[in-house]
N, C-alpha and C positions, 0 to 999 in steps of 0.2 A: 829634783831631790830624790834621796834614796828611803822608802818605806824602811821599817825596822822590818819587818817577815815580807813574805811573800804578799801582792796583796789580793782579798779575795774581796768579791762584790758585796757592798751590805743592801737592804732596801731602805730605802727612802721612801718618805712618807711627806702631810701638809704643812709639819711642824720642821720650818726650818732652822728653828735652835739646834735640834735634836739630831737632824741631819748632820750639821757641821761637825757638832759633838763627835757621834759616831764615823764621821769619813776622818775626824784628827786622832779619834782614839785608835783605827784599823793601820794607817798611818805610823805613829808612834811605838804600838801595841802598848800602852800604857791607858790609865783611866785617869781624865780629869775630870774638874765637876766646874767648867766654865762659865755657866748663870745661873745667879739667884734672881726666882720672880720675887717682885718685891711688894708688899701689902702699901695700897693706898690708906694712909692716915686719915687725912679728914677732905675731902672732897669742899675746897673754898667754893665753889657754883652752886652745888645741888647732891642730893644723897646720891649714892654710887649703889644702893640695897639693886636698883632697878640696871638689867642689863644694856638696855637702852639709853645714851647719854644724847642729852640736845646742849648745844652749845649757842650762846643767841647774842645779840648787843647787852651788855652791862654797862651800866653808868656808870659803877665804880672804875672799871678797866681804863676809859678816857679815849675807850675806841669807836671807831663807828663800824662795825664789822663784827662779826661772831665770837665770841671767845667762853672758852672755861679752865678753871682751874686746879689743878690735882698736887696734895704734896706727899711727899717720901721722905724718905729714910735711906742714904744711897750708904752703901760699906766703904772703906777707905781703901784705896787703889783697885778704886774702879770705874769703867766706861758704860754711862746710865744709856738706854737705850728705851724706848715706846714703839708699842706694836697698837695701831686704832683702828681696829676690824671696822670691817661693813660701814667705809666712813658715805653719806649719801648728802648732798650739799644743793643748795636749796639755789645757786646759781649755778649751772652748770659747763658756762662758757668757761669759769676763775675755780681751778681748783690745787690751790696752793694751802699750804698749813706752814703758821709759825711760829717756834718755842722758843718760849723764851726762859730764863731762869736767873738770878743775880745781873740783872742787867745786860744779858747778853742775850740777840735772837738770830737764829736763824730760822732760812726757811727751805723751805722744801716743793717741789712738784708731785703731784700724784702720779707719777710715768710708769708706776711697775705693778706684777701684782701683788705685790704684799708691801702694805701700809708700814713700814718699818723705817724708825728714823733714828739716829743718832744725837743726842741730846750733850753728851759733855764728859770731860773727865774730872775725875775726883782722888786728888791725894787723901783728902783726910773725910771719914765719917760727916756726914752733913745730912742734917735734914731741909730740906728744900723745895720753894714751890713753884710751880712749874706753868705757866700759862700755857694754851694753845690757840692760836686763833687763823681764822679763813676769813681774809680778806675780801671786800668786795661780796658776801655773803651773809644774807638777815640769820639765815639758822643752820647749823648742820648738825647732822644726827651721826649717832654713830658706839657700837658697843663700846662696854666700858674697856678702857685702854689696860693694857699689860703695862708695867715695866720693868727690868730687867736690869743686872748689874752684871757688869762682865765682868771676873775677875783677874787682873791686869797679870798678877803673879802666878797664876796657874796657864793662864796663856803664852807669858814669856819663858817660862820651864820647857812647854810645849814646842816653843819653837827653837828652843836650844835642842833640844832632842831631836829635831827635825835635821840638825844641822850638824850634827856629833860624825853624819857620813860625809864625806868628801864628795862633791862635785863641781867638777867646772868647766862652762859651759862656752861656746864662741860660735860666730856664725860665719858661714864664707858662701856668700849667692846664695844659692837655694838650698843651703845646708845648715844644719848644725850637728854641731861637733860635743859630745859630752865626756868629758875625762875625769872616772868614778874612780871611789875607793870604798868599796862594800865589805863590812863585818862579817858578813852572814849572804847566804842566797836571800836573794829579795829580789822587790822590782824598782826599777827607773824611772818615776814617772815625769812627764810636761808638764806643763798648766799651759798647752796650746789645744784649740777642739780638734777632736778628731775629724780627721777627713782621711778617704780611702787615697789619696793622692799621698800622701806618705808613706814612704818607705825605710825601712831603717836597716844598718849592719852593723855588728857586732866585731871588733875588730878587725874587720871586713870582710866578713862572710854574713851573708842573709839572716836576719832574724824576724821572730812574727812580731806586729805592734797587737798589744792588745787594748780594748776599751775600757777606758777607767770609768765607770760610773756613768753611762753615756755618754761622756764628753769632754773628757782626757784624755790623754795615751798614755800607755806604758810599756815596756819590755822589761823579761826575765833577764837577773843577771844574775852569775856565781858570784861565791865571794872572793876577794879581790880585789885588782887593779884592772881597768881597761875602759875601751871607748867603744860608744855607741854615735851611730851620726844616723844621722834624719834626713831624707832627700825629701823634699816637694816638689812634685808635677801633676799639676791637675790634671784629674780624669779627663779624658780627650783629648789632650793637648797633644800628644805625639800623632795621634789621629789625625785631629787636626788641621797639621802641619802639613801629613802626606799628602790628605784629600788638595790642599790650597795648592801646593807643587801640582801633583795632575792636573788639576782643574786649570795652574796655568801653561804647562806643555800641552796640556789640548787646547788650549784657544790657540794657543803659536801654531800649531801642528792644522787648525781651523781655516785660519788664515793664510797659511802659505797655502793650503789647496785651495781657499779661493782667488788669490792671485793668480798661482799658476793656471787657473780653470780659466780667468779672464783672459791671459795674456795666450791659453791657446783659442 
């Protein structure tokens, strides 16, 4: 896709809400305001005053497994979301979490570093309450959870805007091929990581790739019409290549003098 400006690096920080915000607003060059944290109501488990949450078997729940309860207040057209710092679980072979809400659950793996799950979407204003529970698990502790409302129509603005420049993209072997149509000077970027084995041209003359935020790519482009294409070849590989060729004419070139040495 085509950034609206040029783009230039921002920093990033722990707070990956904030991140995203700022890499779509540098992006766009527009401001939106994508999440609202959202005030826990009434904590159905235990007070929430304490940063500390434990989560344990409740009778009421019907589980045999840990659980607690939190409810909100989500805004209409929005995608609720929980963030559960420093979650520490009292089994540590089983560490799954599952929300549940209006009868629906899912669950989840602990596999990353940041405790962030997806709980549901919401057409209309609702207040609602939200189980969480760790299976196979007497207690898990864990600070008190964030939640967060995306807002659906500030995002989808976002991504119309994204999309107002023309590109289009196609791949052939180890290529891709991009065919832009830019407003403005700006850049090009992928959403492929960078790796130094990429090369790009610019209507086909050489151009530099640059790094997008550690681990994107991009190139500068005029404004305009024109194509950018991407070759890959791993570092080493033409190397490689040559050392495997020598290393096999010298075995051949090895062997014919040991023949000939025997047969004189």
């Amino acid at each position: 896709f085509l950034s609206a400006k040029p783009y230039k690096k921002i920093s990033f920080t722990n707070l990956t809400l904030d991140n995203q915000t700022r890499f779509i607003h540098q992006i766009t060059d527009e401001k939106y305001k994508f999440y609202k944290k959202l005030n826990i109501l009434s904590p159905t488990s235990q007070n929430t005053t304490s940063s500390l949450q434990t989560a344990k078997i409740e009778e009421d729940s019907h589980l045999s497994y840990a659980s607690i309860q939190y409810e909100v207040t989500v805004p209409a057209h929005s995608q609720l979301y929980v963030n559960v710092p420093n979650l520490q679980f009292s089994n540590d072979d089983r560490k799954d979490i599952e929300i549940s809400y209006n009868g629906q659950t899912q669950r989840y793996t602990i596999d990353n570093a940041f405790p962030f799950f997806s709980i549901g979407h919401f057409d209309t204003e609702e207040t609602v309450t939200i189980r969480m529970s760790f299976p196979e698990n007497s207690t898990v502790s864990f600070d008190t959870p964030e939640f967060f409302a995306l807002d659906l129509d500030q995002y989808t603005q976002a991504i119309a805007s994204i999309r107002q420049q023309e590109v289009a993209i196609h791949k052939k072997k180890n290529k891709l091929v991009a065919a832009y149509n830019a407003n403005r000077d700006t850049t090009l970027i992928f959403t492929l990581p960078y790796d130094k084995g990429w090369s790009a041209k610019q209507n086909g003359k050489p151009i530099q790739i640059h790094r997008i935020q550690k681990g994107l790519m991009g190139v500068r482009v005029s404004k305009g019409s024109g194509t950018v294409t991407l070759t890959f070849v791993p570092q080493g590989f033409i190397e490689g290549l040559i050392a495997f060729f020598v290393g096999i004419i010298l075995f051949f070139l090895y062997e014919w003098r040991q023949i000939k040495r025997r047969k004189s």
